[in-house]
N, C-alpha and C positions, 0 to 999 in steps of 0.2 A: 488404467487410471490416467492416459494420458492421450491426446491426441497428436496427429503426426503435422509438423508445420513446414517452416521452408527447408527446403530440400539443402543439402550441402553442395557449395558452388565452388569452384574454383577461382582463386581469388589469385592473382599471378601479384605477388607483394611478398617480400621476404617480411620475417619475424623477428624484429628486433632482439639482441643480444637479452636486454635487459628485460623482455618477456620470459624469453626461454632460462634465462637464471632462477627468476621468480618463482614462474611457474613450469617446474620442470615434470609434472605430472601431467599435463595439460596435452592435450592430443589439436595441437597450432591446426594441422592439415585439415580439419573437419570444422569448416566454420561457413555460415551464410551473410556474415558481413565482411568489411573493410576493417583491418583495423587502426586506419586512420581516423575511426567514430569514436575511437575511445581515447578516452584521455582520463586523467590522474585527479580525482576528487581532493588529492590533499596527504589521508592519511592511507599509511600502507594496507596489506592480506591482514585482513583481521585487527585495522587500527582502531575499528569500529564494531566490536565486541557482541555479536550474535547471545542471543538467553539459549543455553541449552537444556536446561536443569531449572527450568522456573519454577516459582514457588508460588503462592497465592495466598490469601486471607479471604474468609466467608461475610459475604454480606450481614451474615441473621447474627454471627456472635464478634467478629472484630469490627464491627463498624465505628461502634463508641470508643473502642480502646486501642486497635490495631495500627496498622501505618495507614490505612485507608484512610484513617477519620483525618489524613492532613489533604486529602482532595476534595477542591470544592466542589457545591455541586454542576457549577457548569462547566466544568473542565471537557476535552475531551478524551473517549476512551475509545477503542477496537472490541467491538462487541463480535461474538460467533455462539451459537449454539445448535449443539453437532449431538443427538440423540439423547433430547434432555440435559445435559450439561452444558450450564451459560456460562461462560468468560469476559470478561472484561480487561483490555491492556491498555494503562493508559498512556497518553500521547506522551507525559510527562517520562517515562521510563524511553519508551519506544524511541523517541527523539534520540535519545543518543545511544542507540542501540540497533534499532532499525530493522530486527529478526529475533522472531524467539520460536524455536525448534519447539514444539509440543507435542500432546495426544488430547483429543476433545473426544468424546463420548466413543472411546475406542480408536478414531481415527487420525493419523498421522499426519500434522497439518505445520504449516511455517503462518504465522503472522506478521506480516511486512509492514513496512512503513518509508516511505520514500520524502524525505522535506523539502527534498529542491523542486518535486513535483506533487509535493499533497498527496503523492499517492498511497492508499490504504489496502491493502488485498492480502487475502487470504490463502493458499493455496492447500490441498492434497499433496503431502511430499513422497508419493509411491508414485514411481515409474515400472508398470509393473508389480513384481512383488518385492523389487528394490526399496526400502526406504531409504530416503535423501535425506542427509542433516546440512541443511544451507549457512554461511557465511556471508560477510562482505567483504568483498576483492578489493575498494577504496578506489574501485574504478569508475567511471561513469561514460554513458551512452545516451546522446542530447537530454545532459542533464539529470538523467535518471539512472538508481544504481543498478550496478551491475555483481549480480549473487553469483558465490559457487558450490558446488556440489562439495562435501568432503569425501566421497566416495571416488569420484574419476576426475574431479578439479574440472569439471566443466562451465562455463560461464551460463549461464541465465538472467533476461530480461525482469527487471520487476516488474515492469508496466503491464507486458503479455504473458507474463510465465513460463517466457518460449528460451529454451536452450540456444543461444547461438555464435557455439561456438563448443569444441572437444566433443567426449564418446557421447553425448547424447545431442549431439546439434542435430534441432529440428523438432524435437520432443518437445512438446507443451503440458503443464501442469494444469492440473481442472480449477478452477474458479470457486471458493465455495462462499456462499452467501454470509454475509457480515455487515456488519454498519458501525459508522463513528456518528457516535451519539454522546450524548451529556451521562455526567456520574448519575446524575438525579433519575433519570430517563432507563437508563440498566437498572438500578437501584429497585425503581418501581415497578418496572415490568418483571425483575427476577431476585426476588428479594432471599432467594435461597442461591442465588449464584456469588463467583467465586471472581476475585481481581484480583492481576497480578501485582506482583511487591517487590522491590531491590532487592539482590540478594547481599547487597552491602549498602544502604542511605547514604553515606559518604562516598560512594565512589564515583558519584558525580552530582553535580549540583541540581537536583532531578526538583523540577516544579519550574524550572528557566529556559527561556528561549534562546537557542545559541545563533538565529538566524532572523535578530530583530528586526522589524519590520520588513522582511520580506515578502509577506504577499499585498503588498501596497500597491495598488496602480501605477504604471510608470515602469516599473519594476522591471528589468531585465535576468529572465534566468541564469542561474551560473552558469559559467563554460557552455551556453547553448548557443551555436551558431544556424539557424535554420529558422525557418521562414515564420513570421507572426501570424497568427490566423486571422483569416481576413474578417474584419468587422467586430472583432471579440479583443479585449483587451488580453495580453499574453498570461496576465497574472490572475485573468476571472477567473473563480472556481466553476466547474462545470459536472453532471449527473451523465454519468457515462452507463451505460447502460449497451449488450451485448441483445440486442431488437431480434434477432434472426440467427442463425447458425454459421459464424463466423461475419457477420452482418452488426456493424454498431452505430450508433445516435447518440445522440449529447442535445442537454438545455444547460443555460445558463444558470446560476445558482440566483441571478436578478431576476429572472423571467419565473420561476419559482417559489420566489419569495414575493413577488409581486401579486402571483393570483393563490398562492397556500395549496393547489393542488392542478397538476398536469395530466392528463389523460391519452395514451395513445397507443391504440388497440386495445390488448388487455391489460397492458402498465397502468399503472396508475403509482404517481411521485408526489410523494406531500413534503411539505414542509413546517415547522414550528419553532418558534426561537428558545433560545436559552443554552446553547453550544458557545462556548467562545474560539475564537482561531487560537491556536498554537504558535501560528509564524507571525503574531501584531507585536505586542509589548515583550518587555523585559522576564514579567511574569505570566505565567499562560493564563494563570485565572483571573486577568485583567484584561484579557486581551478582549478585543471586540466583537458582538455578537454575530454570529454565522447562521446561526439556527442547527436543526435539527434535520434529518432528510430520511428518507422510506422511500424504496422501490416497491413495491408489491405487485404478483400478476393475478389479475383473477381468474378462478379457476370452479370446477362444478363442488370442490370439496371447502372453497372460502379461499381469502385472501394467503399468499405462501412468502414469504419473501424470495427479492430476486441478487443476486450478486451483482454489483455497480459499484464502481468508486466514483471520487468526488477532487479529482483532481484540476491542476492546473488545466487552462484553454493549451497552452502553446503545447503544452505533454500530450492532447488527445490527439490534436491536429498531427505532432511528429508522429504518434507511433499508428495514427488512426487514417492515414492520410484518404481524403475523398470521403470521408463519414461525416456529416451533417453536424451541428453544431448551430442547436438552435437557440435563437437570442427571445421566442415568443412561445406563449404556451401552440 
């Protein structure tokens, strides 16, 4: 369930005092970065509260009566559907949450969410016939969180799904196909699927954005020091997309919105409105429209979907570095 990524390097850099307190499970020796790259998001190991135990409501009988019926329809959600069984997690939960430990149609899967990169992924949590229950460490790595395993405390990229850093540095998590899309939009395409639900309403202020206007133009990512991509605004949302076998491309969400559909090779990326962003106003269902996006490859059996996220430019360019990032269809 997993592929093999960068190899473990020797990194001649002592491990701070207040690492090895922390995280005294954590295997420091086996790491493929600096960890001068990380720095302190703020709140502490677990100040930012992983779902392990989710719970849901049905589209077909809580819609009218449930806690669903307080999401509008253009909110956005984390859509996956994993043999027949559709999920939906909305941004509004996730946002201060940011991992919900699951099982979709049999398969053991983490649901991420990354705010200071837009980023949305999905993972396979089996390394092996290991299952991983992920957390957040409150750490970050240009910008983006940085998960741990609670089986060996090993650090994992969200952006790549790639360990690095303890006993599985270098291990990479599979990709599985998802989309963030509108309530209206899961609603009507699965009207027999199933969205998640707080397992307390009051335990945080869930339908608000804690990270106001932050993907506004201008905008500089938190704590990201490293280079703007060249010609793309740091804060453009971009369709990342994995083109080739360990091989990625990026268009801009303008270049996409501009002509409603992209073609290249067998991809094919639409776009439709009626999503609002997460990270504009005060309240997400007011926030401003984003649209709607699909990756799809064509194939001799019909259209499949393909895993892509829909992150920040400056996110694709650090973790993407030399992969295209295209501004035109």
């Amino acid at each position: 369930m997993f592929a093999s990524g960068t190899a473990t390097v020797a990194i001649a850099e002592t491990v701070p005092r207040y690492l090895l307190e922390a995280w005294p499970k954590t295997d420091f020796q086996k790491r493929s970065i600096s960890l001068q790259e990380i720095k302190s998001g703020g709140p502490g190991k677990d100040g930012i509260p992983a779902i392990d135990q989710p719970k849901f409501e049905s589209v077909a009988t809580d819609r009218a009566s449930g806690w669903i019926k307080s999401l509008s329809d253009n909110e956005p959600v984390i859509t996956v559907v994993v043999n027949g069984d559709a999920r939906a997690y909305p941004i509004r939960i996730l946002i201060w949450h940011e991992i919900v430990n699951d099982t979709v149609g049999g398969i053991p899967l983490s649901v991420t969410y990354c705010p200071l990169c837009n980023s949305s992924l999905v993972f396979d949590r089996r390394i092996g016939s290991q299952v991983l229950d992920f957390g957040t460490t409150g750490l970050l790595r240009k910008s983006d969180l940085v998960m741990y395993d609670r089986q060996t405390e090993s650090w994992w990229q969200q952006f790549t799904g790639e360990a690095i850093l303890g006993q599985y540095n270098g291990a990479k998590l599979k990709f599985l196909p998802s989309r963030i899309e509108s309530v209206a939009h899961f609603f009507e395409r699965y009207p027999a699927g199933r969205v998640l639900v707080p397992e307390d309403p009051q335990f945080r202020n869930y339908g608000t954005n804690p990270y106001l206007k932050y993907d506004e133009a201008g905008t500089w990512p938190f704590l990201f020091d490293g280079d703007p991509p060249p010609g793309v605004d740091a804060m453009e949302r971009v369709i990342a997309v994995e083109i080739e076998d360990g091989k990625y491309a990026a268009w801009t969400l303008t270049a996409l919105r501009n002509t409603g559909e992209i073609r290249s090779g067998d991809l094919v990326l639409r776009w439709t409105p009626g999503m609002r962003s997460p990270l504009d106003t005060r309240e997400i269902a007011s926030g401003r429209d984003v649209g709607n996006v699909t990756v799809q490859r064509t194939t001799k059996d019909g259209m499949i979907d393909v895993a892509f996220d829909l992150p920040f430019a400056f996110a694709f360019h650090a973790f993407r570095p030399g992969s295209p990032i295209h501004s035109s269809p």
